[in-house]
MMTF fields as JSON, N, C-alpha, C and O atoms, coordinates in Angstrom:
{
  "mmtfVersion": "1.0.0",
  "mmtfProducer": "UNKNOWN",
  "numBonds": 243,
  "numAtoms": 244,
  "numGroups": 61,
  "numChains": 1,
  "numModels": 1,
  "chainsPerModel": [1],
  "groupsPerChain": [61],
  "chainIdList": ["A"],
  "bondAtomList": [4, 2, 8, 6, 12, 10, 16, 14, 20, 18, 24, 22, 28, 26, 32, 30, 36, 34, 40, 38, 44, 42, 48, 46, 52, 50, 56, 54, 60, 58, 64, 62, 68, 66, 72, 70, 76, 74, 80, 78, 84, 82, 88, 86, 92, 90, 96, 94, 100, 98, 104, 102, 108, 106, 112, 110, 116, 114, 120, 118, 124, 122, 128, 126, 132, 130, 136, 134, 140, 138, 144, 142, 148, 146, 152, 150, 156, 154, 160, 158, 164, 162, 168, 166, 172, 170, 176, 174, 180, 178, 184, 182, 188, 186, 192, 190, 196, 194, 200, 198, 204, 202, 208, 206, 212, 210, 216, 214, 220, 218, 224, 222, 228, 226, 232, 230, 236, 234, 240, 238],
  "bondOrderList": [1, 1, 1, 1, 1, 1, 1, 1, 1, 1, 1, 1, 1, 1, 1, 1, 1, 1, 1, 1, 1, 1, 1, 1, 1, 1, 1, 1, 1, 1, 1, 1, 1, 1, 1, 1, 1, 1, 1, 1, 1, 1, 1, 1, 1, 1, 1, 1, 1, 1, 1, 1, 1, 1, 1, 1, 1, 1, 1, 1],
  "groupList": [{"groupName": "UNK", "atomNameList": ["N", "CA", "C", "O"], "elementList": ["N", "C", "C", "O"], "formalChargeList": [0, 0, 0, 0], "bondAtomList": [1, 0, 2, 1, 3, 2], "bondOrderList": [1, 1, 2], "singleLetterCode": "X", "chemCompType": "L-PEPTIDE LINKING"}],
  "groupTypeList": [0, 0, 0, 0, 0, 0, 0, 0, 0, 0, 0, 0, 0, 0, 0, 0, 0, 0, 0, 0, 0, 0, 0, 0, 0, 0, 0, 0, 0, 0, 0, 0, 0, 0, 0, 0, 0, 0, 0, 0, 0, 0, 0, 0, 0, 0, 0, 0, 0, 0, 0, 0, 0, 0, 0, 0, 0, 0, 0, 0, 0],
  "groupIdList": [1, 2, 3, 4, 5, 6, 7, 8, 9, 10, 11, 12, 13, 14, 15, 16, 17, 18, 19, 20, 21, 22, 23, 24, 25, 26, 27, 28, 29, 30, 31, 32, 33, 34, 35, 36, 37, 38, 39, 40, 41, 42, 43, 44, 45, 46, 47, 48, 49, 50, 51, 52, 53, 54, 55, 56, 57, 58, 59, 60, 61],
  "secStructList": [7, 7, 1, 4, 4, 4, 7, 7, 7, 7, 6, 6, 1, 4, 4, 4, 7, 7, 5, 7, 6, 6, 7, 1, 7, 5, 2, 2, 2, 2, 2, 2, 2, 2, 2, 6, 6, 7, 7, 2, 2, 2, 2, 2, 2, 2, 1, 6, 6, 7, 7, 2, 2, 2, 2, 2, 2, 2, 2, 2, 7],
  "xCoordList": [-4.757, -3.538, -2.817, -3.085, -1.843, -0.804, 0.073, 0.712, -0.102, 0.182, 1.755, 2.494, 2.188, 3.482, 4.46, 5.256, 4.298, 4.836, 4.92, 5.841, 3.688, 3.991, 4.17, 4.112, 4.408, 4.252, 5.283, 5.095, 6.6, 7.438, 8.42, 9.313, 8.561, 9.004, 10.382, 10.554, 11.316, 12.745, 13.49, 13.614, 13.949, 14.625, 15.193, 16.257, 15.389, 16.355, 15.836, 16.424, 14.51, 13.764, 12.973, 12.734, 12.52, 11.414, 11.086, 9.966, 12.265, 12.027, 10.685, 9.651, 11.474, 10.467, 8.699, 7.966, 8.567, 7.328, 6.991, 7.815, 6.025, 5.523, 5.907, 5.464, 6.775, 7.142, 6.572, 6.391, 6.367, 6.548, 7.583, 8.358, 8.083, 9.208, 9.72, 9.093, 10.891, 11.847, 11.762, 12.383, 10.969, 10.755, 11.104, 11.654, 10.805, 11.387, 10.014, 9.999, 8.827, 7.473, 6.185, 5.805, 5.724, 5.281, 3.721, 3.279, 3.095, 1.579, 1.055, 0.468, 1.323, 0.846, 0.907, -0.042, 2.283, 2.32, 1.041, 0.145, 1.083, 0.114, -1.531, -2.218, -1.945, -3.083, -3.642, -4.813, -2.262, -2.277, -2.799, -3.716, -1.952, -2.587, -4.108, -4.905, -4.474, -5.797, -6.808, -7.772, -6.719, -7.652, -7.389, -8.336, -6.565, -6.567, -6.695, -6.373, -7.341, -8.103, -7.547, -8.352, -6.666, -6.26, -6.6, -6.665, -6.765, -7.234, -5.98, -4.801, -6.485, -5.513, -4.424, -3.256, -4.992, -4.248, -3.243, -2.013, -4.007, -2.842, -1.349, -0.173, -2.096, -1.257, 0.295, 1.354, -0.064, 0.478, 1.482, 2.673, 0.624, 1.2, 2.715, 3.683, 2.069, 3.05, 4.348, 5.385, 3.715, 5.306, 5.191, 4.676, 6.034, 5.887, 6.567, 5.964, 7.434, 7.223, 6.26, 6.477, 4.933, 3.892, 2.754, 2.546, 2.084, 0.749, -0.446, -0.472, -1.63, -2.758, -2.754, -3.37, -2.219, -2.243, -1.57, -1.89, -0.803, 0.197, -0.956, -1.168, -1.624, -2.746, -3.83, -4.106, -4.221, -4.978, -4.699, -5.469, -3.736, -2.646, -2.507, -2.557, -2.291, -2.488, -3.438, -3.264, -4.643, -6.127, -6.635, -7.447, -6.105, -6.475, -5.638, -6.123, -4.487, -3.295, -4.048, -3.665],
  "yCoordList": [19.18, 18.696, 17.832, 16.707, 18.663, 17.495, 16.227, 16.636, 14.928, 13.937, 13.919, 13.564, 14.295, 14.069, 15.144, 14.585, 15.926, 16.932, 16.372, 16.767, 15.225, 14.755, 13.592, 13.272, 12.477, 10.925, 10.728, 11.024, 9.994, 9.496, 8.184, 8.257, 7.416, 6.294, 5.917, 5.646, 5.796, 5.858, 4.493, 3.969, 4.183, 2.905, 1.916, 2.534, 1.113, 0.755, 1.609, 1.391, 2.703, 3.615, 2.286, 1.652, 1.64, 1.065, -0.241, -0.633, -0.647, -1.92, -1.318, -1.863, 0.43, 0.872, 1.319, 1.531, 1.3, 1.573, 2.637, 3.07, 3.612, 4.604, 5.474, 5.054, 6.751, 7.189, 8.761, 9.217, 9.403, 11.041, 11.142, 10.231, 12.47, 12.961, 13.408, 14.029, 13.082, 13.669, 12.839, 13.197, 11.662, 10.852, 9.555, 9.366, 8.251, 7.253, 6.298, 5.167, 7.064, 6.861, 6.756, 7.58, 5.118, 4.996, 5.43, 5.909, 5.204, 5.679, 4.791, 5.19, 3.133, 2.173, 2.045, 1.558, 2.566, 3.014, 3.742, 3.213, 4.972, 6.074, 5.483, 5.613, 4.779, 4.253, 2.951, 2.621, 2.271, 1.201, 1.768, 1.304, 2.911, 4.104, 4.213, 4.085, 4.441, 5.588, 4.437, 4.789, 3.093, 1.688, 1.625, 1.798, 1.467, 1.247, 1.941, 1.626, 3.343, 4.219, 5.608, 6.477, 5.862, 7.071, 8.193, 8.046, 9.177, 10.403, 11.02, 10.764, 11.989, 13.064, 13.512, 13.42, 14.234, 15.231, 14.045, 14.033, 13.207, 11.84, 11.696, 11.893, 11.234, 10.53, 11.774, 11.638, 12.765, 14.167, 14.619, 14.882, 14.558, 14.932, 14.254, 14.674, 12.391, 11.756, 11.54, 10.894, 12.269, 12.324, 13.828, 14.189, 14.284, 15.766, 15.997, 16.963, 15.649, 15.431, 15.633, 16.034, 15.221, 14.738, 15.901, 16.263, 16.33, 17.157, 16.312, 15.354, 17.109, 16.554, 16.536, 15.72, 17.235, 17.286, 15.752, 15.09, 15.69, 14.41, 13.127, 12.532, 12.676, 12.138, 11.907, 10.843, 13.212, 13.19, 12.995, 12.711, 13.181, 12.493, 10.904, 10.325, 10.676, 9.266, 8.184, 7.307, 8.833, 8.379, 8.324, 7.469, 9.312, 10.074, 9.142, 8.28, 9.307, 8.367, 7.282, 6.362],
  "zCoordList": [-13.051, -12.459, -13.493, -13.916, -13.774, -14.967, -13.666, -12.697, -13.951, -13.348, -13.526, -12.608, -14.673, -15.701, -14.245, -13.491, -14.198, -13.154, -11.569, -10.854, -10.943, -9.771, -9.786, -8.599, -10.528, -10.793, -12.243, -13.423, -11.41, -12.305, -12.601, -11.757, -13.153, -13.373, -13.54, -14.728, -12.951, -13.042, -12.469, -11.362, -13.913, -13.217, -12.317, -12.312, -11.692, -10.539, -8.988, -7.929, -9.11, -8.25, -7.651, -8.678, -6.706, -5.982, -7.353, -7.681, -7.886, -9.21, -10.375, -10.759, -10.761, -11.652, -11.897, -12.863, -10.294, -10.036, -9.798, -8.992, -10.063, -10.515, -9.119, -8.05, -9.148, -7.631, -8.132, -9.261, -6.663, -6.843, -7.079, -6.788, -7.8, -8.394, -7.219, -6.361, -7.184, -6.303, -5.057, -4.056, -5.057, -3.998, -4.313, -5.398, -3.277, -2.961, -3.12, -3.606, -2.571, -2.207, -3.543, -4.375, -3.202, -5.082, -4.849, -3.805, -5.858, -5.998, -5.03, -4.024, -5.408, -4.871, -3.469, -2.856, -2.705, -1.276, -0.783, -0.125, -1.176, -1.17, -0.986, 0.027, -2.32, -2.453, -1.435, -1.249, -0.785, -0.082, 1.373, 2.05, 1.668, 3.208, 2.962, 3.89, 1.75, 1.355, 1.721, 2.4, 1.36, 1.141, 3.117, 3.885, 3.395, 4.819, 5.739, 6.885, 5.293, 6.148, 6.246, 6.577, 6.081, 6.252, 5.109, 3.888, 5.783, 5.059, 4.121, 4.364, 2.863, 2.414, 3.127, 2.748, 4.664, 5.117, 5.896, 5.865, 6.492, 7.519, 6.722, 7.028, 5.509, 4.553, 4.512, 5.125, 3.689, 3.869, 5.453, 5.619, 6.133, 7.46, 8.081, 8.715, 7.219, 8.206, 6.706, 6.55, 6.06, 4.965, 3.817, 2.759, 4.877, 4.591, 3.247, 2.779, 2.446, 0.974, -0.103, -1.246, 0.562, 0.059, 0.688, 1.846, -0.703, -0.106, -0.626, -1.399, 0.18, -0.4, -2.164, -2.849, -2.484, -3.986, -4.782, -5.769, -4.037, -4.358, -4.138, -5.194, -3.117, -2.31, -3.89, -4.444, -4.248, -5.264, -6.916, -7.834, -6.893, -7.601, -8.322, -9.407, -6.81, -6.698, -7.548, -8.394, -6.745, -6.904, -8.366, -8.721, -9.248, -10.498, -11.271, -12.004, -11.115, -12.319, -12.474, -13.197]
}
């Protein structure tokens, strides 16, 4: 999984913090769900933007 393709950094985006491409939604969001219980698919489900791939993504960067 190239990270460079789902995880990107764009200025004045969330004060430069690491977002999915084409999204609003940062790693640290993502990873903050994952620590507080929610699964891959939850995470995914409740922001359809986002696949498990994105989820794992996350975890890996």
């Amino acid at each position: 999984m190239e990270l460079t393709t789902m995880i990107e950094t764009r200025p004045g985006v969330r004060s430069g913090k690491p977002c999915f491409v084409g999204t609003r939604i940062t790693v640290n969001d993502v990873l903050d769900y994952l620590t507080a219980g929610m699964t891959p698919s939850e995470i995914a489900g409740d922001f359809p933007e986002l696949s498990e791939q994105h989820v794992l993504a996350a975890v890996a960067g």
